[in-house]
C-alpha atoms as a printed R data frame, in Angstrom:
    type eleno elety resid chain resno       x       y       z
1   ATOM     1    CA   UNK     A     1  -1.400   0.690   3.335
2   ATOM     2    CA   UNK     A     2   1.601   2.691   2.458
3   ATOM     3    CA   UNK     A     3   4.407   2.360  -0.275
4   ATOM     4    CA   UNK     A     4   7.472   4.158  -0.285
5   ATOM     5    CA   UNK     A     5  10.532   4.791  -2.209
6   ATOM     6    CA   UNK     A     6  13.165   2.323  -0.393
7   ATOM     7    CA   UNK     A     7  15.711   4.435   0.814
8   ATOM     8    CA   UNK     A     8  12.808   6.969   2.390
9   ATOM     9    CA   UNK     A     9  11.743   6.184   6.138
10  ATOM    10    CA   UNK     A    10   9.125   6.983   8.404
11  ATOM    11    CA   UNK     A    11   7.425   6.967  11.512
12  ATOM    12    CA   UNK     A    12   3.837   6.426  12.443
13  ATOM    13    CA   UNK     A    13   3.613   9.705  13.801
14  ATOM    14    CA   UNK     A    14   4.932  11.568  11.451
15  ATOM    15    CA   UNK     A    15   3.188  10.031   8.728
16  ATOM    16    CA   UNK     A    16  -0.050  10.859  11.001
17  ATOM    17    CA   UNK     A    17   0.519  14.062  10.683
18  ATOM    18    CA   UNK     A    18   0.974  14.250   7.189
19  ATOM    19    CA   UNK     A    19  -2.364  12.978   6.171
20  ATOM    20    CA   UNK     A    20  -3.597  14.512   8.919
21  ATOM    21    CA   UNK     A    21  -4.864  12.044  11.164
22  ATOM    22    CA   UNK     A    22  -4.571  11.595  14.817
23  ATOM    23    CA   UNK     A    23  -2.792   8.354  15.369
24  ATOM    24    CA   UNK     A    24  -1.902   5.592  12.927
25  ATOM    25    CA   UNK     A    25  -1.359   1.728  14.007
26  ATOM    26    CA   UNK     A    26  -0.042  -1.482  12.808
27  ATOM    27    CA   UNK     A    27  -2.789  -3.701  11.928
28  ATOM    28    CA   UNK     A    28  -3.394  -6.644  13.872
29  ATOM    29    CA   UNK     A    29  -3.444 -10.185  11.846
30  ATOM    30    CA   UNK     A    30  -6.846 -10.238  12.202
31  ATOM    31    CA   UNK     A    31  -7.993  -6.963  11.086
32  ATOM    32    CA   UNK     A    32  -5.572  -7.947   8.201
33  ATOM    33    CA   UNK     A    33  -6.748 -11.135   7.524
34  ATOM    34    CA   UNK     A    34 -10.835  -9.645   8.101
35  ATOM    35    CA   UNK     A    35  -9.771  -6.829   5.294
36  ATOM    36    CA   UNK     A    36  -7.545  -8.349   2.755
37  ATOM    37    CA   UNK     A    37  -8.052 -12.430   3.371
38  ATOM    38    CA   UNK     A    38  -4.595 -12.696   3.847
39  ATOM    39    CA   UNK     A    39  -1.967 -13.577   6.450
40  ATOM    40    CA   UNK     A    40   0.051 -10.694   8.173
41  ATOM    41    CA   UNK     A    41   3.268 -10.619   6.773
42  ATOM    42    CA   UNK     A    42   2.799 -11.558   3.341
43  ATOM    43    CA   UNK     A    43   0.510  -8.451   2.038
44  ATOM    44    CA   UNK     A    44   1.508  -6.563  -1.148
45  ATOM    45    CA   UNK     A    45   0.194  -4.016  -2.872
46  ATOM    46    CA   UNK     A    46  -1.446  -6.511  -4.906
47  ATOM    47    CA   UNK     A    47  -3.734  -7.466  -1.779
48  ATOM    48    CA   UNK     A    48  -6.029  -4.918  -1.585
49  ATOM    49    CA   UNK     A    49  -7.296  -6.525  -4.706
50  ATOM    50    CA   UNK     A    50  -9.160  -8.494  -1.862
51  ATOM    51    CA   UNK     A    51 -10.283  -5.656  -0.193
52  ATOM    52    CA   UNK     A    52 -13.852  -5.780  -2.151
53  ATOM    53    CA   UNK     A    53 -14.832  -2.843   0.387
54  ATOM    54    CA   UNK     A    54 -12.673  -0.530  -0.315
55  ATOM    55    CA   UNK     A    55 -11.726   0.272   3.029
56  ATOM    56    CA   UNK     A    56  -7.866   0.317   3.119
57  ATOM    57    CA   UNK     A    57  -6.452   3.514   2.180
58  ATOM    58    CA   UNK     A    58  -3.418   3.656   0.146
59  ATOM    59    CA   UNK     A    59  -0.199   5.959   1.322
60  ATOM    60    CA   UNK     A    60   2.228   6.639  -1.650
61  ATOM    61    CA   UNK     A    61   5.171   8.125  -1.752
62  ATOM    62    CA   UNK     A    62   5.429  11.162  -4.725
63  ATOM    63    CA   UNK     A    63   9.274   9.588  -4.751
64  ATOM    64    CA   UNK     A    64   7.920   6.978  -7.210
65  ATOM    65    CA   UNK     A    65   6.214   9.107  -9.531
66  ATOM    66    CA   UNK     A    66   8.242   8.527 -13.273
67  ATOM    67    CA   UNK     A    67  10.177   5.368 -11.654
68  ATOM    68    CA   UNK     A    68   9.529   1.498 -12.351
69  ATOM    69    CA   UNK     A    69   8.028  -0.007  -9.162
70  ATOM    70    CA   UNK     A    70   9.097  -3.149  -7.873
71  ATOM    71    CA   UNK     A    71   6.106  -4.714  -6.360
72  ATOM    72    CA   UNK     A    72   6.342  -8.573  -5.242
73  ATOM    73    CA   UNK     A    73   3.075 -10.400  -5.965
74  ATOM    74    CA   UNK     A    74   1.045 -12.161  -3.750
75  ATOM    75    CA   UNK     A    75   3.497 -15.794  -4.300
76  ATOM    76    CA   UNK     A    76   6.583 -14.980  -2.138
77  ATOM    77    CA   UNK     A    77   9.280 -15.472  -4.616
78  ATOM    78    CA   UNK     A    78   8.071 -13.430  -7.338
79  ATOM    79    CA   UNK     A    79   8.758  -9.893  -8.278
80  ATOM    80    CA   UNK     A    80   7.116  -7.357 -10.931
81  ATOM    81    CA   UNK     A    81   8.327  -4.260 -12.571
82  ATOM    82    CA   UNK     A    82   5.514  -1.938 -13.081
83  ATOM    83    CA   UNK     A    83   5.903   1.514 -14.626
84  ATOM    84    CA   UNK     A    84   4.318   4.261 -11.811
85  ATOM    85    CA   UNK     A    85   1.455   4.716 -13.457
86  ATOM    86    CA   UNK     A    86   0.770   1.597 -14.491
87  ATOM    87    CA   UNK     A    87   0.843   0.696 -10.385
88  ATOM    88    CA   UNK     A    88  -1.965   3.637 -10.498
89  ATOM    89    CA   UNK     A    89  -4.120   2.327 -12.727
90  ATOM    90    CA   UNK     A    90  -4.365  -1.027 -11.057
91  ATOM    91    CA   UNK     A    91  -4.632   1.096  -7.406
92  ATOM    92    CA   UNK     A    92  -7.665   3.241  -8.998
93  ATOM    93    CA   UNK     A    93  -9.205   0.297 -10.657
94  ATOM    94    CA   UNK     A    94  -9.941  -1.285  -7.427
95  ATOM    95    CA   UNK     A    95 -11.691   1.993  -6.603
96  ATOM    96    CA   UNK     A    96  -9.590   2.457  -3.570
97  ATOM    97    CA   UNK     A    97  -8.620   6.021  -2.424
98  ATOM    98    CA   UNK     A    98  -4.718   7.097  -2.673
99  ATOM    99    CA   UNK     A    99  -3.231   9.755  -0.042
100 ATOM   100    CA   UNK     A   100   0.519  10.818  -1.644
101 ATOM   101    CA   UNK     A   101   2.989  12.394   0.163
């Protein structure tokens, strides 16, 4: 799963490289909907929640370090402000591992 600042970009490859893995891939919906129990295309932050495995890995950008994040919840039409670390300490609490870049 990766989260970054808006205005940054990024392509699988290069993001590869960066955490040093051989090839990255869009999940298919039903890897997505096998790890988070949710439909492609609506996932959020917020949805690894579901992941009681811990087996998605989360990408984040070091952009977003001392900013407000704007995460949208789960519900389509809703948006929440979260302080940076406040984001982290809902990431870590679901005991899921964070790469940042």
């Amino acid at each position: 799963f990766v989260v970054l600042e808006e205005s940054r970009t990024t392509s699988l490859k290069t993001l590869a490289q960066k955490i040093y893995v051989s090839e990255l891939l869009y999940a298919s919906e039903i890897d997505v909907f096998g790890l988070l129990r949710i439909e492609k295309g609506i996932i959020t932050p917020f949805s690894i929640a579901d992941d009681l495995d811990s087996r998605v890995i989360l990408v984040i950008d070091n952009k977003l370090r001392d900013k407000t994040v704007l995460i949208r919840t789960n519900l389509d039409d809703r948006t929440i402000a979260l302080k940076f670390d406040d984001f982290i300490k809902f990431l870590t609490f679901t005991e899921h591992k964070i790469i940042y870049i």
